[in-house]
N, C-alpha and C positions, 0 to 999 in steps of 0.2 A: 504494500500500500504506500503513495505516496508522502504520508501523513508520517510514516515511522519511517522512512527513507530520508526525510526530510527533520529528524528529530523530536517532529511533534507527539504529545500521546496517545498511545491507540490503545483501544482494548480488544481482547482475546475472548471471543466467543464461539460458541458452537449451542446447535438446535438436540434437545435429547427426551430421553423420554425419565421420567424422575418418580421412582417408587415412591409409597406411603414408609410412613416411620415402621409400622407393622411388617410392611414386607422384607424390609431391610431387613430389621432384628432377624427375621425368621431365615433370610438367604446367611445372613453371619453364625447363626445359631446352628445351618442345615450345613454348611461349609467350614465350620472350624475344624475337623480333621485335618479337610486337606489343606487347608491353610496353613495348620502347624505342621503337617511334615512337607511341604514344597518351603518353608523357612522365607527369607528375606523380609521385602516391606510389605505388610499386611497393610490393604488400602482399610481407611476407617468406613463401617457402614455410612454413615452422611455421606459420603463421597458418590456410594454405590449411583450409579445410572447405564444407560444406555446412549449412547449419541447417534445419533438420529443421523446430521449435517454439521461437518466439522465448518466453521467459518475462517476464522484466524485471525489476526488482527485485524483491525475494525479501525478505524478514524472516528472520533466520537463523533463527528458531523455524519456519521453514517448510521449511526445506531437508529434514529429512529425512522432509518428506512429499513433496513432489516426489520422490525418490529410490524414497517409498514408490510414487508415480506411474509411474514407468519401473520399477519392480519386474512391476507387472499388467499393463504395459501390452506387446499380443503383435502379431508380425506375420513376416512367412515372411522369410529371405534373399534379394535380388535383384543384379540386373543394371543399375548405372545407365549412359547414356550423356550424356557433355558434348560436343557436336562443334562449338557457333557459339560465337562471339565476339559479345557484347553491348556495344553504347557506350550506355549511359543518362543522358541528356544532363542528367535535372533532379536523380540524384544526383552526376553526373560520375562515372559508374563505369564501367572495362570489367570486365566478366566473361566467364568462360566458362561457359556454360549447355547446358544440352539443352530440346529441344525441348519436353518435357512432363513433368510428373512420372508415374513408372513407376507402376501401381496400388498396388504394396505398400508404395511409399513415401505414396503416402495413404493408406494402411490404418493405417501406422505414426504416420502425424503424429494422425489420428484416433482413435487409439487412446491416444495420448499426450493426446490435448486432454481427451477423456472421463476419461480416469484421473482428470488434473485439475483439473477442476470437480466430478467423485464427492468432490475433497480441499477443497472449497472457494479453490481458488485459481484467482482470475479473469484470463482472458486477454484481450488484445484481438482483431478480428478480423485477419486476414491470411492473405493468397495462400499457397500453397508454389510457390516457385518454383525447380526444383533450380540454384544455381550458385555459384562459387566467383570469391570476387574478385579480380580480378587485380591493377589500380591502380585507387587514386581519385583524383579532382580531375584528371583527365586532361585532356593539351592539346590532344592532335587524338584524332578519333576514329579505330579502328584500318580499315580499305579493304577492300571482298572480296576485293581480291589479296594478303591478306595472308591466308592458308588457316590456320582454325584447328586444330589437332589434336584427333583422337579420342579419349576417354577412355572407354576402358571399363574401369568398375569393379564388382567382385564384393562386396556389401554383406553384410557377415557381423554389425554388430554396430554400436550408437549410441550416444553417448556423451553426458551430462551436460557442460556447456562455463562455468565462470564465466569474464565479461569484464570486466578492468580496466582503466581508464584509464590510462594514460601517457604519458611524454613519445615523441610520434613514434606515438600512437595505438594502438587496444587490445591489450592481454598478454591470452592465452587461457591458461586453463587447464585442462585433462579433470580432473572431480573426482569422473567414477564411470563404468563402462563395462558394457552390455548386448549379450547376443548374442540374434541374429534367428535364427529357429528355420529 
């Protein structure tokens, strides 16, 4: 972005999808095995989400098009399911993921990319890949005898997420919320 090339401040955002307190607790609670034997940085539940559309730096003169972006941007309520346990070895992540993304969550990530680019603001390309990270920098990878938990979750609505950097790695925070029809 011009704005951070030029030294001005920009912020870091991305479109995600943001469990209840309850679901959280319950994927922390359903996943502390394998958390504690995959070792490294165990992400805090608060953190826990799904990202939807990464964005990236932002120019604040741009934010409330983006906003205006997930204003138009439309797609139905679903169904998602998280049921494997991912070890990715070249970010050292495990996560928990499902197998595919649901159609309407590509409907909704597409619909958020088109919003967009109709506002001029340029994305990179990138997969959607639904899942939620559990620890990074992990030390062993988590075993198939280590059974991951089912999540099913009932998607009512997306949220706008800026991230900040910290000590101990990124502070999220929802700074606008969308409901799915």
């Amino acid at each position: 972005m011009p704005d951070r090339a030029a030294g001005l401040p920009t912020r870091r955002l991305f479109f995600a999808l943001w469990p209840t307190d309850e679901l959280r607790r319950r994927i922390e609670r359903d996943t502390a095995l394998i958390v504690g034997v995959a070792g490294g940085r165990r992400i805090p539940a608060a953190s826990f989400h799904v990202t939807v559309l990464f964005i990236g730096e932002v120019a604040h003169s741009q934010v409330a098009e983006v906003m205006a972006a997930a204003d138009a941007a439309a797609a139905p309520a679903f169904e998602l399911t998280l049921d494997t346990v991912e070890a990715w070895k070249d970010s050292r992540v495990v996560a928990l993921a499902g197998a595919a993304a649901p159609p309407e969550l590509s409907a909704l990530a597409d619909s958020l990319r088109i919003s967009l680019l109709h506002r001029q603001i340029k994305l990179k390309r990138q997969d959607l890949r639904p899942h939620i990270t559990l620890v990074r920098k992990f030390a062993r990878a988590p075993t198939p005898a280590q059974a991951p938990p089912v999540v099913r979750w009932r998607v009512n609505e997306f949220v706008l997420v800026e991230s900040q950097m910290a000590r101990g790695g990124s502070q999220y925070s929802v700074i606008g919320r969308w409901p799915l029809a």
